[in-house]
N, C-alpha and C positions, 0 to 999 in steps of 0.2 A: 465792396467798393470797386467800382471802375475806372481806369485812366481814360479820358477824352484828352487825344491832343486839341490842343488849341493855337490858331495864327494869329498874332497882330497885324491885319492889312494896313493900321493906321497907327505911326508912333504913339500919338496919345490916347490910343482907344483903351478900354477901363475893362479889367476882365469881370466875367458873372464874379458877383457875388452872393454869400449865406449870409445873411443879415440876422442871422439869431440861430444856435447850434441846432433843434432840431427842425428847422427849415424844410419843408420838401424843395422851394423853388428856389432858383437862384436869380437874384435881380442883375439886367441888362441895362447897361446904359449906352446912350447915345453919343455917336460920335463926329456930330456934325460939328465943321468949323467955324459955322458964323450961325445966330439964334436964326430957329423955325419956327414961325406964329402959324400954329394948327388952326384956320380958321374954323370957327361954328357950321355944325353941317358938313365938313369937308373931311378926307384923307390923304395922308401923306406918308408917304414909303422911307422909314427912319433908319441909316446906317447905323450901324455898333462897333465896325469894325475890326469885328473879328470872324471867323470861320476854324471848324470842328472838321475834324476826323472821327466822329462817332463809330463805333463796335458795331459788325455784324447783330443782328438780337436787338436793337437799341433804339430810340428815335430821342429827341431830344422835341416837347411840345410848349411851346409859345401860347403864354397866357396875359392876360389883364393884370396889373398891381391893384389890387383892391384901395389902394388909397387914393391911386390917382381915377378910379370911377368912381368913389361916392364924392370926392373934396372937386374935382374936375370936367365930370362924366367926361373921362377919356379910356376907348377901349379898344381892345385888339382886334380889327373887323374880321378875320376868318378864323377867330378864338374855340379850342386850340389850333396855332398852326402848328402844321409836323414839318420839321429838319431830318429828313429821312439821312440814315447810314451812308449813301454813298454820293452827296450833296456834299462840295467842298467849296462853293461860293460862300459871298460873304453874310451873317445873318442880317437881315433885312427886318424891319418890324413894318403891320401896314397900321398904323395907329388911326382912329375916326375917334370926331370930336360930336361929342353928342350932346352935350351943352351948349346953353346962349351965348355963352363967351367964348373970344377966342384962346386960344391956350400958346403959351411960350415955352420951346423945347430949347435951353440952352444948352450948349456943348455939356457932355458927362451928366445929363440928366439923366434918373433912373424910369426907365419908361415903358419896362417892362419882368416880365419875370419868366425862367425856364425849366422845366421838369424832366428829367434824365427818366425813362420810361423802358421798361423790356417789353417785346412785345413777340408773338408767335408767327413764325413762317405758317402758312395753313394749305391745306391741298384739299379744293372743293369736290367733294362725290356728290355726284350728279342720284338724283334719285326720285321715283314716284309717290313718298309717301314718308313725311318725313314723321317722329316721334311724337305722342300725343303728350295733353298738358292738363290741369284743367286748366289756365288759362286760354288755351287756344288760339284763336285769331282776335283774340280781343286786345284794344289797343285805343293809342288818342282817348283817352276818360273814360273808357270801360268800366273803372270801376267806381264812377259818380263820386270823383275826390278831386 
């Protein structure tokens, strides 16, 4: 287990929550003051009001609630997003509405979900000839499936 500090930039903003004990993600809600009608077709940049001090080693990735894409088709247009470590602004979702209807984000609406991630510093060596496979350079339906 990890501690992430956490801010409330916004009195009533609603911290992540585990919605069921072995959860990986944790659901975000929104923390807009007055309702956002996601219109069909469109995107809208949804506050939560809150902001992370994430750990060196860590990223924190922004994904879609599966409920609200099959009941809504509403989805996280750059899914996953990454909340790198040393980003202390506020988190920000960019929600697109993929469906024919428009869609209603009331205040503390769950609109999305967060995945606490370790991830490797890596240090690229530069090289002529990199390790073989049998895979190889095959790729994009290589293997007729």
């Amino acid at each position: 287990m990890i501690d992430i500090k956490i801010s409330k930039l916004a009195p009533d903003a609603k911290l992540p929550l585990q919605m069921t004990a072995h959860s990986a993600g944790y659901d975000l809600f929104s923390s807009n003051s007055e309702d956002i009608i996601l219109k069909s077709g469109n995107v809208q940049l949804v506050p939560t009001g809150i902001a992370f001090s994430i750990p060196e080693g860590y990223e924190v990735q922004i994904r879609p609630r599966s409920g609200l894409a099959i009941n809504h088709q509403i989805g996280v247009l750059n899914s996953p997003g990454t909340i790198d470590a040393d980003y202390r602004g506020e988190i920000k979702i960019i929600l697109f509405n993929f469906g024919k209807d428009d869609f209603l984000i009331k205040p503390k609406t769950r609109i999305a979900q967060m995945v606490v991630a370790k991830h490797e510093i890596v240090n690229f060596v530069i090289t002529d000839e990199l390790d073989e496979t049998d895979r190889g350079k095959g790729g994009f339906g290589h293997t007729s499936l």
